[in-house]
C-alpha positions in Angstrom: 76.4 9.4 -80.0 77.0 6.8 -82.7 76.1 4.2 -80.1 72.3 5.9 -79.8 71.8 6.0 -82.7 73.2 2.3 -84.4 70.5 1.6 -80.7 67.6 3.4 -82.3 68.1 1.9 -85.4 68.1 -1.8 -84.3 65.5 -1.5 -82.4 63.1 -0.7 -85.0 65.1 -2.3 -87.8 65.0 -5.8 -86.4 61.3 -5.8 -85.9 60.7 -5.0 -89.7 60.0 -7.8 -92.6 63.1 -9.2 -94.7 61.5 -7.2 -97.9 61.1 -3.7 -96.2 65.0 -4.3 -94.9 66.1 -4.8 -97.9 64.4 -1.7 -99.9 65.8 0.6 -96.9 69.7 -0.7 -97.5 69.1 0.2 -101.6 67.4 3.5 -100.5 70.7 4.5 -98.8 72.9 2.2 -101.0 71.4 4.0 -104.3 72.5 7.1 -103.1 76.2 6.3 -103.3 76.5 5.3 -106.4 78.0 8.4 -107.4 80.0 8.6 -105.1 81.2 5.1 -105.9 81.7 6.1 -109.7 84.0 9.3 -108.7 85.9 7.1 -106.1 86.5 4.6 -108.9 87.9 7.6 -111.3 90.1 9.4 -109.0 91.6 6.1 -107.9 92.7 5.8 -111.7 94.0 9.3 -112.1 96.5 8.4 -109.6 96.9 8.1 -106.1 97.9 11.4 -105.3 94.8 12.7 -106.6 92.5 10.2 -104.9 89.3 11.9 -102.9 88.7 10.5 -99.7 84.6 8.8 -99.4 84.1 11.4 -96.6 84.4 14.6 -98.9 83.0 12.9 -101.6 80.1 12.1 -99.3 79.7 15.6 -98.6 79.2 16.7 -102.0 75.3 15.1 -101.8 73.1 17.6 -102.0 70.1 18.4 -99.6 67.4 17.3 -102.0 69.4 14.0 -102.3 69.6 13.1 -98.7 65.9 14.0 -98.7 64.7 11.4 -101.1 66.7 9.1 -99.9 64.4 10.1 -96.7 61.7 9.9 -98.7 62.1 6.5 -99.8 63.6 5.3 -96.5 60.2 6.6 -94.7 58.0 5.1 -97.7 59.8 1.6 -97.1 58.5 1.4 -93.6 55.0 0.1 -92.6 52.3 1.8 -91.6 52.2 0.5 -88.2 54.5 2.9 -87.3 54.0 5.6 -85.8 54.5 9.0 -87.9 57.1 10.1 -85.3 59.0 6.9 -84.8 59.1 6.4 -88.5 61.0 9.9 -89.0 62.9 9.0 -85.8 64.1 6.0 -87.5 65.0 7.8 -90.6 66.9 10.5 -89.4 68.6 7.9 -87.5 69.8 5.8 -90.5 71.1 8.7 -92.6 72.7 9.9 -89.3 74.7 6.6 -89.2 75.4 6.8 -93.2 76.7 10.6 -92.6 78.7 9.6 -89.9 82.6 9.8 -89.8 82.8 6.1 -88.3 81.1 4.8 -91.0 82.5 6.3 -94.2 86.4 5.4 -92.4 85.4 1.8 -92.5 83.7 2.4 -96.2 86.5 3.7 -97.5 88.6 1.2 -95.6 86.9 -1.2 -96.8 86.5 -0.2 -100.7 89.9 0.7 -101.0 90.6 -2.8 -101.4 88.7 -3.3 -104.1 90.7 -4.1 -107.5 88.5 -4.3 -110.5 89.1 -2.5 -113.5 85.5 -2.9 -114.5 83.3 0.4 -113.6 80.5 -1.7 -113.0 82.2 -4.2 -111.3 83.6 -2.1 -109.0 80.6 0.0 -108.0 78.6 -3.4 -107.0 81.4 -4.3 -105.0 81.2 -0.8 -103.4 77.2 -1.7 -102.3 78.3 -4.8 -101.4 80.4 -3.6 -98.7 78.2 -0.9 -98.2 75.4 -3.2 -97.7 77.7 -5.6 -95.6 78.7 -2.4 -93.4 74.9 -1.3 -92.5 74.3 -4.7 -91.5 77.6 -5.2 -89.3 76.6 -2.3 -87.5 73.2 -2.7 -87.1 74.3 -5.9 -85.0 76.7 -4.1 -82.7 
């Protein structure tokens, strides 16, 4: 299932210009910075009380995953069709949604050391960012 849809994604995604790439990865990237600031905090109220990304993940509302749609479908060009552009959408915030993905977030952020807040949550988009694209190769 992840397969079809990382294949969806590509296809479309590879055919798009650098700048409308980039603004779809902050659409989605945007959205966990929340989730980024709440990782960073329950890592320092111990490790025994650290939340994992997935059920932090699931604490995004509905309206939030659809303005991140929102934005995702306004970053793409009109030369798309109506129905591949929503096609495409759904896709990516499948892929973000997906347990696959937020394991190898988490994985991945849970190396992080930074006492800085800010620091930290960049370095949670980076890898966030780093992520999208790693997949989106596959």
């Amino acid at each position: 299932m992840l397969f079809q849809i990382i294949k969806l994604i590509f296809e479309t995604f590879n055919r798009l210009p650098a700048k409308n790439k980039e603004q779809i990865i902050d659409t989605v990237t945007d959205l966990f910075q929340k989730i980024f600031k709440s990782k960073k905090q329950s890592k320092e109220e111990g490790k025994d009380k650290d939340e994992n990304l997935k059920d932090l993940a699931n604490q995004i509302t509905e309206p939030q995953w659809e303005f991140t749609s929102l934005g995702i479908l306004n970053s793409l060009p009109m030369s798309l069709t109506e129905y591949k552009k929503k096609k495409f959408t759904d896709s990516v915030i499948k892929l973000v949604q997906s347990e696959e993905f937020l394991e190898e977030l988490e994985r991945r952020i849970d190396k992080i050391d930074s006492k800085e807040n800010d620091l930290y949550e960049e370095q949670c988009s980076l890898e966030m960012r780093k992520l999208i694209a790693e997949m989106l190769r596959k």
